[in-house]
N, C-alpha and C positions, 0 to 999 in steps of 0.2 A: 380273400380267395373266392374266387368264383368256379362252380365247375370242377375242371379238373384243370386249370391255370391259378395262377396269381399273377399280382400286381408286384411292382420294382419294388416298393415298401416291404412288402414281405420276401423279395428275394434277398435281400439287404441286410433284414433281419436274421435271416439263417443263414447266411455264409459269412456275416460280419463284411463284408465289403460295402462301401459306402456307395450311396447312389448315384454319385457324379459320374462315379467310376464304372459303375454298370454300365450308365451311358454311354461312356466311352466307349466298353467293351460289345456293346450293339452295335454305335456307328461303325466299327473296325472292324465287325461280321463276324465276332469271336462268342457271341452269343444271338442264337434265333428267337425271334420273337413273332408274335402276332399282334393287331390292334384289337381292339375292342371295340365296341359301336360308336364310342365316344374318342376314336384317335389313341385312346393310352397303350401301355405296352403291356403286354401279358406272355408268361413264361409257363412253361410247361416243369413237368416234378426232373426230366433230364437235366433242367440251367442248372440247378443243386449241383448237381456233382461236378457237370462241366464249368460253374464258376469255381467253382474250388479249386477244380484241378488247373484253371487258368492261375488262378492264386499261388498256389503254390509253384507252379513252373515260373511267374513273376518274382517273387519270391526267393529262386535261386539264380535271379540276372537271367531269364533268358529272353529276346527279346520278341517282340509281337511276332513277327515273320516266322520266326518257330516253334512259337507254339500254334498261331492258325496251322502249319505244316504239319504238328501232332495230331491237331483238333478233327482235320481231314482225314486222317490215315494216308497222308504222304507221305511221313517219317515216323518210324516209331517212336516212344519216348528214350527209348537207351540210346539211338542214334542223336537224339536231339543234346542229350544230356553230354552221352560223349562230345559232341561238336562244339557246344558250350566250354567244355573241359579245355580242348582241345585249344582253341580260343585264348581261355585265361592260360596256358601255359604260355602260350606264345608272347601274351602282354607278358606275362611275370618275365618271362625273359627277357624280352625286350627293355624293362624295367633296371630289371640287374646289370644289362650290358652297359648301359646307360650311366650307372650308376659307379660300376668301375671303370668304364671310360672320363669321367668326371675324377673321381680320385687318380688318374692315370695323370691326368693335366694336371692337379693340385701338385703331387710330386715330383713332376720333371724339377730339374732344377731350370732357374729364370731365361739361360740361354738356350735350354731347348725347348721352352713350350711352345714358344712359334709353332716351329717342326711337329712336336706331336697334336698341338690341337689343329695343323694343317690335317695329319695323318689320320688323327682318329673320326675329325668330323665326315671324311670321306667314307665312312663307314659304321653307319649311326643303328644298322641291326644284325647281328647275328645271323640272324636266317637269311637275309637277301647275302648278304655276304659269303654263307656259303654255294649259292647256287652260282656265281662267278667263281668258285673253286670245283665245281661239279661241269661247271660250263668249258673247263680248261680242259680235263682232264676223261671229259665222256668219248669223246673222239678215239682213244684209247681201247674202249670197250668193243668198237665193232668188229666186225668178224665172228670168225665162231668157236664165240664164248660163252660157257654154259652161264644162265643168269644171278647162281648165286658167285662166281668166279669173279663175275663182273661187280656184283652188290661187293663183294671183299675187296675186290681195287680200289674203288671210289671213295672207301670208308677210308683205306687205306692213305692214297692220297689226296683224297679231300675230307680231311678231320671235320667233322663238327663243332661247334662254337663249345666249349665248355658251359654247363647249365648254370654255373658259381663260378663265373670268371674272375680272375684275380686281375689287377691292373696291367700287371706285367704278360698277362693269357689276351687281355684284349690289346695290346699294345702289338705284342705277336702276332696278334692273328687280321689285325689288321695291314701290318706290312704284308703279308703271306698274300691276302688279297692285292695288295699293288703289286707282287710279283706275276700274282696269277693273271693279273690284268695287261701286264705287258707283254707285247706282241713279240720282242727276243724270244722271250720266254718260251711262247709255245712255237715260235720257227727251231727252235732247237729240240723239242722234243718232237717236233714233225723230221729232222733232220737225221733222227737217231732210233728211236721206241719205236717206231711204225716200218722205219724200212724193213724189207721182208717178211712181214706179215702174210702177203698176200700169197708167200710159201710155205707158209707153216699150216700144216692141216689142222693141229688140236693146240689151239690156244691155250686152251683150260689147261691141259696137261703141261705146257711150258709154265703158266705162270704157278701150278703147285710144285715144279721143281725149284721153283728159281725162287719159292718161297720157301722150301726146304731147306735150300742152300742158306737163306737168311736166316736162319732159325741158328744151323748149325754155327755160323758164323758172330751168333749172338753177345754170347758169351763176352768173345776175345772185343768185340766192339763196345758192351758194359765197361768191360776192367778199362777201356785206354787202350788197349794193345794197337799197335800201329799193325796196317794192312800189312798183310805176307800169305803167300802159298800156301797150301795147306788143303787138308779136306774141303774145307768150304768151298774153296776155289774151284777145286775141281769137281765141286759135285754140280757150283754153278756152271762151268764152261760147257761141262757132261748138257747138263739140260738144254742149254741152245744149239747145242751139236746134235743132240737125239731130234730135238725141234726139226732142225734143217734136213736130218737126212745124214749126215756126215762122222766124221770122226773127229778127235778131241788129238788132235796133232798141234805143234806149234808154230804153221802157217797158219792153221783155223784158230787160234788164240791170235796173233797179228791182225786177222780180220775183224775178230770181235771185239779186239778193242777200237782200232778204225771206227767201226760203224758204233760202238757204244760211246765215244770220247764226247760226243754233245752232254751226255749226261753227266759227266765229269765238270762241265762249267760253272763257275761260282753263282753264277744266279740258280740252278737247281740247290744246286751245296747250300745255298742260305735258303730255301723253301724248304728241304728237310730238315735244316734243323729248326728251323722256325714251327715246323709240325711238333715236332718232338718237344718245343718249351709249351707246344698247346696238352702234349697229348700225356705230358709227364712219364713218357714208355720211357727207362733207361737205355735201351737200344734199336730207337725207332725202327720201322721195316725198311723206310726211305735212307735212314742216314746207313743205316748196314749195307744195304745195296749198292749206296756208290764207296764203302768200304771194299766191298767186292772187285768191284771198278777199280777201283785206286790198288787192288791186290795183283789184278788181272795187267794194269796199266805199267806195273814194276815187274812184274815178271817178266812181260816180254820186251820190258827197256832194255 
């Protein structure tokens, strides 16, 4: 020691970090140095702590970019650490999906795995895959809808990948993406969900009725009950009628099914229930709804 520095030898010795690595951690500006008359390096009593605490952020995987960002005061350490977290969730995930997508293929029997190792490698993450379900379905939210109204549709119909997907969860939720990916698909909910929107003053308020209605309707959709009139129905019809402005007669039911019958089509009908094998709900919000549909749709046959 000299002064009030030392040399690499003695930083080395008290933090346990070997001296290559010191080097390292100079040339990558993660420790300040000075020279000494003779070119060598010399370290002030601060590198102590600041090589330590580089150690130990190394230590827990994080890598150089964030902890020079700590070192700075660009990032706090909580941010850093979350970020990191953040990070390894998403590999672990990524990992899992993977992992029961591989057993999904192992079990097909021999003449499907064509088909599903076609199906599943088209969708090789979780997370990308839900943002082409978020991508189908955001188009829905505009207008004016309050933003947590909007955050509960999305969820609603755009499920999230399960975090322990079982073979049969990622098998599902990969067709649900080629559904969401086809262009029928959202021509029919452009052709049905959105008309008259642009009349409805409080969104937010139709889509808590019309999730009322599904609640109420819950029930009889669990047991099997086939669609039929009833409360539900009418507490549905009530809401798009309050929506419009209008009254709940049965030429404004003939309308509503008119203008709802896209949502009636077998490709929604198989994306709800294909939610519902992701989402394990006994009576999804999606598959009650087009219960609803189908109650509305025989009534006024």
């Amino acid at each position: 020691m000299t002064g009030t520095t030392f040399g690499i030898g003695d930083l080395a010795k008290r933090t346990g970090v070997p001296v290559r690595t010191i080097r390292f951690y100079c040339d990558e500006g993660l420790l300040e140095t000075v020279r000494s008359g003779g070119g060598h390096r010399r370290f002030d009593a601060t590198a102590v702590e600041r090589l330590n605490l580089v150690r130990r952020l190394r230590g827990l995987g994080l890598g150089l970019r964030s902890i020079t960002d700590v070192l700075a005061g660009q990032r706090s350490l909580d941010e850093a650490v979350a970020a990191e977290r953040a990070a390894l969730d998403r590999e672990v995930a990524t990992l899992v999906w993977r992992r029961s997508a591989l057993r999904a293929v192992e079990e097909a029997p021999p003449a499907d795995r064509a088909g599903r190792l076609e199906l599943l490698a088209a969708v090789q993450d979780g997370f990308a895959a839900h943002d082409i379900l978020v991508r189908l379905w955001r188009p829905m939210t505009t207008g004016p809808i309050p933003p947590d109204t909007a955050s509960m549709f999305l969820d609603i119909s755009a499920p999230r990948p399960p975090e322990l997907p079982t073979p049969a969860q990622v098998v599902a939720y990969a067709e649900l993406v080629r559904l969401a990916a086809d262009r029928a698909l959202a021509r029919d909910l452009r052709a049905s969900t959105l008309v008259d929107h642009e009349r409805i003053a409080d969104l937010g308020a139709l889509h808590a009725a019309v999730g009322a209605a599904c609640e109420l309707a819950s029930p009889q959709v669990a047991a099997g009950a086939p669609p039929a009139p009833g409360a539900a129905l009418d507490r549905f019809v009530a809401a798009h009628a309050t929506a419009l402005g209008t009254a709940d007669t049965p030429e404004f039911r003939r309308r509503l099914n008119r203008r709802t019958a896209a949502d009636r089509q077998p490709r929604l009908r198989r994306y709800w229930h294909l939610a519902g094998e992701i989402t394990g709900e006994p009576a999804p919000t999606g598959v009650t709804h087009t219960w609803l549909l189908d109650a509305l749709d025989r009534s006024v046959a």
